[in-house]
N, C-alpha and C positions, 0 to 999 in steps of 0.2 A: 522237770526232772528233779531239783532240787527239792523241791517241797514233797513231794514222793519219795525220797531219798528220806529226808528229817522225819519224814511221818512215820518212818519204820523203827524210830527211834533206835537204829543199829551202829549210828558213827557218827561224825562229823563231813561235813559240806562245805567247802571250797565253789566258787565259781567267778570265770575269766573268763573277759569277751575280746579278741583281737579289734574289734569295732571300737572298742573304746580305749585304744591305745596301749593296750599290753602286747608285747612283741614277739616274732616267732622264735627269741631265743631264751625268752624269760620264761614264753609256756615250757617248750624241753630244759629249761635249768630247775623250773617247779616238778617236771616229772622226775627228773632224773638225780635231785639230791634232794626234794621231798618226803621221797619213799613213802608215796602213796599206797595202799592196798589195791583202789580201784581206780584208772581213769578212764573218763567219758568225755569223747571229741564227736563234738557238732560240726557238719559240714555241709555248705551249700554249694550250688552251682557256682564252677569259678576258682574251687578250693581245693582240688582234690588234691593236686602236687601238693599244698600248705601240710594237707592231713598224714602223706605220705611219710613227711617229713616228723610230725611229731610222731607218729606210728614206728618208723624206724627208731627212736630215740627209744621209746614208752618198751618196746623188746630188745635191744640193745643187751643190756645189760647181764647177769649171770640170774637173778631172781627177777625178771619183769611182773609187773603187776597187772590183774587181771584189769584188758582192756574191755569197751566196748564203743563202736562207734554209730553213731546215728546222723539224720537228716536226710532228707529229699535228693541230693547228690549220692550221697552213700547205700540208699536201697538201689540206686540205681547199677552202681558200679559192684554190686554183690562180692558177683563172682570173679571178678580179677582182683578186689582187696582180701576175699580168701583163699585167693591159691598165690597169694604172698604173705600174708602173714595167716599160717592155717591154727595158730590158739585165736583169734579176732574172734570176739564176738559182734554180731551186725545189729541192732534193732530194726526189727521191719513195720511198727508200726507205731502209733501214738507217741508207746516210751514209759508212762509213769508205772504202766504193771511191771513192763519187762526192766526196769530197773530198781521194781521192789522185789521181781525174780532174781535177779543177778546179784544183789546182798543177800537174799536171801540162802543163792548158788551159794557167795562166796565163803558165809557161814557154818557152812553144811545141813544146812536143812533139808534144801532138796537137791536132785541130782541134775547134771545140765538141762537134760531132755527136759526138763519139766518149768523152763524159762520160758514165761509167757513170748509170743512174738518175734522168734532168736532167731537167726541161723549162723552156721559154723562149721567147721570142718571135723572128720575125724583120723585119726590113723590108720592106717591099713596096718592087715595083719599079717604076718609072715616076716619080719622085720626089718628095718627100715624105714625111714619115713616117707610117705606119701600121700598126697590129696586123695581121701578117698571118695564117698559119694556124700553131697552136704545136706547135712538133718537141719529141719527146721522146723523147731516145736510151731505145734498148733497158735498162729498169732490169737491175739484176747483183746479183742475193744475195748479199751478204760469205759466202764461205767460213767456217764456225763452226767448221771442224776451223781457219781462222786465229786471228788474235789479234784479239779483238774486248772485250779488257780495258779499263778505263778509266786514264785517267792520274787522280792523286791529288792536285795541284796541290789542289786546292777544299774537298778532307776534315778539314782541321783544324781550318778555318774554319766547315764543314758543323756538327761536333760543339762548335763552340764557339756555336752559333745551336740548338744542343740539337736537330740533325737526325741522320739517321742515314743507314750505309753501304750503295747498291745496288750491286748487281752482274748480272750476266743470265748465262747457263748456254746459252739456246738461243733461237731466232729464231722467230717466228711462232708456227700454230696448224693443230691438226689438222681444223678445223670453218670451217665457211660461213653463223657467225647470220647474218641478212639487216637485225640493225641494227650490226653492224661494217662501217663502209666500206673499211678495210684492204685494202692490193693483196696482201698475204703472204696471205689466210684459203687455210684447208687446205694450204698449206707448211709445213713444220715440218723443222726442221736444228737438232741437239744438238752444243754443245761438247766433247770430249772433257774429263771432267775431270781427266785428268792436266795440264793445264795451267794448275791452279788455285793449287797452293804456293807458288810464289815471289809470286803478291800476295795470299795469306792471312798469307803471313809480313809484308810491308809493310805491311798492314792493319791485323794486331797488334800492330805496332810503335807507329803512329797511337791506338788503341786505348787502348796501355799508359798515352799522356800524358793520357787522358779517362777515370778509373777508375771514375764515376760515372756513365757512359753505358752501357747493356747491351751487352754483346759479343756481338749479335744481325746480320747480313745480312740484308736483303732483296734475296733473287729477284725480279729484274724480271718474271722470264719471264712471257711470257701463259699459257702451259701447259710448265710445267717438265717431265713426265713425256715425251710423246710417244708417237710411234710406234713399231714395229717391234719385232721377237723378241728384242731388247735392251732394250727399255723399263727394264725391272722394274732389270736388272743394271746400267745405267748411272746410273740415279737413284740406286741405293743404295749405288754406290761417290762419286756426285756424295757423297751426304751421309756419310759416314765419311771422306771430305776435309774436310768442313769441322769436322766432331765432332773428329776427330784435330787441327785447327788451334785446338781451343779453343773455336770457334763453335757461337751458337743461330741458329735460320736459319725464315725464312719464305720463301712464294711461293704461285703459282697455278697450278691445273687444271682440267681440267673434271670434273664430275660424274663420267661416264662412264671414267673409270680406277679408278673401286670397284665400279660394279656395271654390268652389261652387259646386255642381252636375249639377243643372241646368242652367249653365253659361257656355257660348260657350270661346273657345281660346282668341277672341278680350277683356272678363272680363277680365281671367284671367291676360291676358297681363298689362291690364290696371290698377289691382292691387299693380302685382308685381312693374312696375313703381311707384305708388304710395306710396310702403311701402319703397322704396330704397330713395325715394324724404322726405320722413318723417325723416328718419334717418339723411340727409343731414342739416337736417333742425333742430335736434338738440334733436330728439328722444333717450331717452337715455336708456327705456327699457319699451315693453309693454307688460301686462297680458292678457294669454287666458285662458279662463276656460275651457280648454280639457276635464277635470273631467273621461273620462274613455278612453279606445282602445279597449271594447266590445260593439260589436252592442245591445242585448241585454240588456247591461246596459243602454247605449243611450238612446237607445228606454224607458227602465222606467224609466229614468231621464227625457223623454221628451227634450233632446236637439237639433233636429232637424237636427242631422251631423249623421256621419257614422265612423267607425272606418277609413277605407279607405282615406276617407274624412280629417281625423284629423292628418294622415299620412302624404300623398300629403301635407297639410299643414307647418306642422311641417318641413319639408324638404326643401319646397319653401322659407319659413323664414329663412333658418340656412342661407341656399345658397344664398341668398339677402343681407346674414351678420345684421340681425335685431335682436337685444338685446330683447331676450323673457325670461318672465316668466312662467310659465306654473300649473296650479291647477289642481290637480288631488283626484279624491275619492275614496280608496281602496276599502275600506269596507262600505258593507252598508244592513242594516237588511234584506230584500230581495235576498240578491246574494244566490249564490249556489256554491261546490268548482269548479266547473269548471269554472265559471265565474272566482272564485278568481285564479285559476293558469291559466289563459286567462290576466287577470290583469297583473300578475306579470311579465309574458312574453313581455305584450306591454313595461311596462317601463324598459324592460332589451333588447328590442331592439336595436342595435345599428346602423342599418339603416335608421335614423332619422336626426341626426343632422349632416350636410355636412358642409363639408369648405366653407367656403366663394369664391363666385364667381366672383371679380369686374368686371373683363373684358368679363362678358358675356352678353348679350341684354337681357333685361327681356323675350323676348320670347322664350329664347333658356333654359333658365333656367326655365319657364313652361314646354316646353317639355321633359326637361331633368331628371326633379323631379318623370315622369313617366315612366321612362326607366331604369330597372332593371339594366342595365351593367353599366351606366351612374353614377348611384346610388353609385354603389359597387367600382368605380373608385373617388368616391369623397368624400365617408363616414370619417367621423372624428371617426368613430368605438366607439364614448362614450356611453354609455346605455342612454336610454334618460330621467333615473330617474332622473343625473346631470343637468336637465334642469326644474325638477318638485321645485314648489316652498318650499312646504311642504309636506314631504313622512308619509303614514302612517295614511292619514287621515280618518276617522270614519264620515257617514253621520250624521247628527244628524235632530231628527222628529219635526221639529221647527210647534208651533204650528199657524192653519190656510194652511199650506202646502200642495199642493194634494200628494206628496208623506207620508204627514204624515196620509190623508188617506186613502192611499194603505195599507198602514203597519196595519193601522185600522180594515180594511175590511178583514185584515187575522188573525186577534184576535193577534197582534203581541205587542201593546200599554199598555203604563199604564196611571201613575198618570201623573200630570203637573209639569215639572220643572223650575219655571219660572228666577228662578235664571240666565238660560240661554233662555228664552224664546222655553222652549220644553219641549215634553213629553218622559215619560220614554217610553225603548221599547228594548223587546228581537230580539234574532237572529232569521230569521226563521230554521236555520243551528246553533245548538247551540254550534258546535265545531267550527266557525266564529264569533259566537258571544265575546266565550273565548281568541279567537286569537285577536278581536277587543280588546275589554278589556286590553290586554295586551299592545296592538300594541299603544293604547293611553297613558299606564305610560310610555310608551318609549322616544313619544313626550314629556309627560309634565316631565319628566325627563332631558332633555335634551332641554327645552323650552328657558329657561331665556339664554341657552350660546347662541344657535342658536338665539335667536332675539337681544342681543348682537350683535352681526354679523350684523345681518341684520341692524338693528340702525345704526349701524358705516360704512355701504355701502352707505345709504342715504345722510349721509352729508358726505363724502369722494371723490375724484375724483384721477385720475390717477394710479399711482402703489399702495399707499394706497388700496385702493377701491378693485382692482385685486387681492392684495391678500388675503382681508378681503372673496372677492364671493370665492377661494379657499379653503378656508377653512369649508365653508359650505358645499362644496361638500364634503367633511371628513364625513361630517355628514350627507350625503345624502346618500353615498356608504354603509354606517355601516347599516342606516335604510333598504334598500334595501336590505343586507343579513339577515336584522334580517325579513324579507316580507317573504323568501324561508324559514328562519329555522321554521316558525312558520304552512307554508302549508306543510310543512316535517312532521312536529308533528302532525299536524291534519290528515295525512294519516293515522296513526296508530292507529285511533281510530275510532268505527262504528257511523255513524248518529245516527244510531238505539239504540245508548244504552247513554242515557245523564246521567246515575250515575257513568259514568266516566269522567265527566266534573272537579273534582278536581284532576285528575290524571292528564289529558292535562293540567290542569295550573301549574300544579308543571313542569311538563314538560320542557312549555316555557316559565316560570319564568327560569328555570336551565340554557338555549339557551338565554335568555334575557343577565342573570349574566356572562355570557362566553363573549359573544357580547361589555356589558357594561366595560369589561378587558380590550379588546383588544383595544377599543375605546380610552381607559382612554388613554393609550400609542401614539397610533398615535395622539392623541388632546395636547398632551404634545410637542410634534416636531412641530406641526402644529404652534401653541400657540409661541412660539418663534419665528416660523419665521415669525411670524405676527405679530408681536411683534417689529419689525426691523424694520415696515414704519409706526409705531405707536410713536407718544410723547402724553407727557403732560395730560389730563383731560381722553382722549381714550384710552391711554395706561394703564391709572390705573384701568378705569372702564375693561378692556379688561379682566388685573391681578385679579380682584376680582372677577369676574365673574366666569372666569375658576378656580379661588381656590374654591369656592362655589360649583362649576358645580363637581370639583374632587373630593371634601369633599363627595358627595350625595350616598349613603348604601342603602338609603329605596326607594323602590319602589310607591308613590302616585298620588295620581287625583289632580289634580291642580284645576278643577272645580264639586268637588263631593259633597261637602258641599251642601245643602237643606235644610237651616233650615229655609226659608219663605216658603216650599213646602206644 
C-alpha cells in the first residue's frame, strides 16, 4: 500500500505496525494530533475490537480525516463496520489501485464512484441521516505484470522483533473451496519474475545487518505455481531468482500441482522433475491445503481432489525428498462420525510419507508411488499427522462463505462473530460439536508453546531448526491421541439423546487432563534437549514459554471473547 501511495507521488507515507511494538494509544495519539489527511488501518482476524477503536478516534473529532480500512477481517465484517461509521471506506480487494483511487478521490480528480475496489455507504435523501443502500465501485485486480513490491520502511525493525521477510510473486487462486470467502477464488495472475532483483538485492542488503536471522523469504502467495502452459517455466525461473540472490524460500499451493486424475504419466513426470529442481533451488518448505482424506468431505469442501488423489501426492513429495507442510481440517459442522473416524484413520496412516528417493528418475518414482509393494518397502512408517501443520483444527463459518451457507441452509447458524470475522454455528452431530469444542481448548492451550517453535524454526537453520520441528511433533503425537480419546467418548453416547451433552464433556475434559499429564512430562525432556542448540534471546524466550505453557490448570478459548458481537 505504501509504495502505491509514493508512486503517485501525491504526499508523504507514514507506516506503523502494532506487531512491532507500537501501541494502541500511540497509533490514536498519531491520528489524532497528527492531522493526517488520510488514514489507512489494516486488520486481521482477531483485531477487529483493536480496529474499532482507532476508527472511533480517526472520526471523533470536528474535521476527521478521510479513513479507509482494509485486510481479510475487514472485507469480512463489511456491513456492520459501515452502518457504524457510514463516511468508512472499505477496500475489498488487493489495495494498491484502490488507494492510488482514494488519493486520487481525495484530491479531486475523481469522484468516489470511481474508486477502484471500494465500498461505502451513502445518505439518504429527504433529510436526515441514514444508511442507505451501499455502492461499491466495480473492484480492479492490480496488474501483477505491475509493481506490487512492498516498501521496506518496517524490515529492520521486523528482524529486530526476530520476524521474518514476505514477499508475494502472484495474486489469488486457481480453486473455489466453499469455506474461503475470498472475492479473487479461481483468479490467479503471476508476477513476472524478472522484476524481482533490484529488491532481492535491497533485501540482502537488510539481511547482511541481521547475520543470525536465516536468509530464508516467505511466499505469500495462496498458490505460488498457478496456471497455464507456463506454470512449470515461470515457477522455476521465479526460484533460480532467488537461489541466484543468495535466498532459501518458502510458500504455498495446492495439492493438485503434483498429482492430477486428469493428467497422463508425461504430467506427472514433469512435475516430479519440477518439484526436485525447486528444492535444488533452494525450496525450503511448501504448504498444501490437503484439509481432509475423505472424499466426502472434499467434495463439501469443494476441493477439487480426491482422497486418493491427496495420497498419491503426499507419497510422491516425501519420495522427491520435498519439505512439506501440510493443512488439515478435522472437524467441521456438517461432518458425521464416520466421516470423523475416516478422518482420523487418514492422519494415522502410515503409508504416506516415504524415504527419500535420490537416486531414482522421477518416473520411476511416479510409478512407484502407486505400487502397493513398492510403497510398503519404502514407507518411513510415521503417521502422517507428523507432517500436518496444525492438529485438531475446527472449520470455522467465516462470513460470505458458501460453506457458511450450507451450514445456513441446515438451520445450523447464528449470530455474527465478527471478532473473527464469522458466524456462530452448531454441530450438526452435537456429540462432534462437544468433541470440537474441546479439541480447540486443546490447541489454544497449547497455542503460544507450539507457535514458539514454530517462530524459532523460521529464523533458525541447520541442527537448531531440526530440533526445534522435533519437538512440535511432541505435540502433534499428544494432539493425535487426544483426536482417538475424544471419538472413544463419543461412541458412548447416542446422537439421539443431546441432554447428555454435559456428561461427554466431563468426559473429555477427564481424557483431555490425563493427555495434558502425560504431555507436561515428555515437553519437559523435550524442552532440554532443545534447549542445547538454543543461546541467548531464543533460548530465554524458549524457557518462558514453556514455564508459562507448564504453569497452565485452566482449560480456555483464546478467541471466545465477543464483546463487539
Amino acid at each position: 500500500m505504501a509504495r502505491a501511495a509514493r508512486a503517485t507521488l501525491m504526499g508523504t507515507v507514514n507506516l506503523a505496525d502494532m506487531q512491532l511494538g507500537v501501541t494502541q494509544e500511540e497509533l490514536v495519539k498519531q491520528i489524532t494530533t497528527g492531522a493526517p489527511d488520510i488514514v489507512g488501518i489494516s486488520a486481521t482476524f482477531g483485531q477487529h475490537d483493536l480496529m474499532l477503536q482507532l476508527l472511533d478516534a480517526a472520526f471523533a473529532g470536528p474535521l476527521p480525516p478521510m479513513v479507509v480500512a482494509g485486510g481479510s477481517l475487514t472485507a469480512r465484517n463489511e456491513r456492520l463496520l459501515l452502518e457504524r461509521y457510514p463516511d468508512l471506506l472499505v477496500a475489498r480487494g488487493g489495495g494498491e489501485a484502490t488507494i492510488e483511487g482514494v488519493l486520487a478521490h481525495w484530491h479531486g480528480d475523481i469522484p468516489r464512484e470511481e474508486i477502484p475496489g471500494i465500498g461505502y455507504t451513502s445518505a439518504a435523501r429527504g433529510g436526515g441521516m441514514a444508511i442507505g443502500r451501499r455502492r461499491t465501485a466495480k473492484p480492479v485486480a492490480r496488474d501483477t505484470g505491475s509493481d506490487i513490491l512492498p516498501e521496506l520502511d518496517l524490515l529492520p525493525a521486523t528482524f529486530t522483533h526476530h520476524g521474518v521477510a514476505q514477499l508475494e510473486t502472484s495474486r489469488g487462486c486457481t480453486n473455489t473451496c466453499s469455506f474461503c470467502p475470498r472475492g479473487h477464488k479461481g483468479l490467479w495472475a503471476g508476477a513476472p519474475p524478472g522484476q524481482l532483483p533490484w529488491i532481492l538485492d535491497e533485501l540482502g542488503q537488510v539481511f547482511d545487518r541481521h547475520p543470525d536471522i536465516s536468509r530464508t523469504l516467505y511466499l505469500v502467495d495462496e498458490e505460488i505455481i498457478g496456471a497455464g502452459h507456463d506454470a512449470v517455466s515461470r515457477v522455476l525461473q521465479l526460484a533460480r531468482t532467488l537461489h541466484e540472490a543468495g535466498f532459501a524460500w518458502e510458500s504455498s499451493c495446492r495439492i493438485d500441482q503434483t498429482v492430477r486424475t486428469d493428467r497422463d504419466e508425461a504430467w506427472h513426470v514433469e512435475r516430479a522433475r519440477m518439484w526436485r529442481t525447486l528444492v535444488d533451488l533452494g525450496l525450503r518448505r511448501m504448504l498444501f491445503g490437503v484439509e481432509s482424506g475423505v472424499d466426502s468431505i472434499l467434495t463439501r469442501f469443494n476441493k477439487e481432489t480426491c482422497a486418493e488423489q491427496n495420497a498419491l501426492a503426499i507419497r510422491t513429495l516425501s519420495a522427491l525428498d520435498v519439505p512439506t507442510r501440510y493443512t488439515y481440517i478435522t472437524f467441521d459442522p456438517l461432518m458425521n462420525l464416520k466421516e470423523l473416524k475416516a478422518t482420523h484413520a487418514f492422519q494415522g496412516r502410515a503409508d504416506l510419507l516415504l524415504h527419500p528417493q535420490p537416486d531414482l528418475e522421477p518416473r520411476e518414482i511416479v510409478r512407484g508411488v502407486r505400487d502397493e509393494e513398492w510403497v510398503a518397502m519404502h514407507t518411513t512408517s510415521r503417521p502422517l499427522h507428523t507432517g500436518i501443520s496444525y492438529m485438531l483444527v475446527s472449520m470455522e463459518c467465516l462470513i460470505g462463505a458458501a460453506y457458511t451457507r450450507q451450514a445456513t441452509a441446515a438451520g445450523l447458524t447464528g449470530d455474527p462473530e465478527p471478532l473473527m470475522g464469522r458466524v456462530a454455528c452448531r454441530y450438526r452431530d452435537w456429540r462432534i460439536g462437544v468433541a470440537s469444542g474441546w479439541a480447540q481448548r486443546w490447541v489454544d492451550r497449547h497455542f503460544a508453546l507450539d507457535y514458539t517453535f514454530k517462530s524459532l524454526e523460521k529464523v533458525l537453520d541447520g541442527p537448531p531448526r531440526h530440533a526445534v520441528r522435533q519437538a512440535r511433533v511432541v505435540l502433534k503425537d499428544a494432539a493425535y491421541e487426544v483426536l482417538g480419546d475424544v471419538i472413544g467418548s463419543i461412541e458412548q453416547y447416542d446422537l439421539q439423546r443431546p441432554e447428555h451433552e454435559a456428561a461427554l464433556s466431563a468426559r473429555i475434559e477427564g481424557a483431555l487432563e490425563a493427555r495434558a499429564g502425560m504431555l507436561r512430562d515428555r515437553m519437559a525432556t523435550t524442552v532440554v534437549e532443545v534447549g542445547r542448540h538454543l543461546a541467548g534471546e531464543h533460548a530465554a524466550t524458549l524457557a518462558r514459554e514453556h514455564g508459562r505453557w507448564a504453569s497452565a490448570t485452566r482449560w480456555e478459548l483464546i478467541n471466545a471473547g465477543e464483546s463487539c458481537a
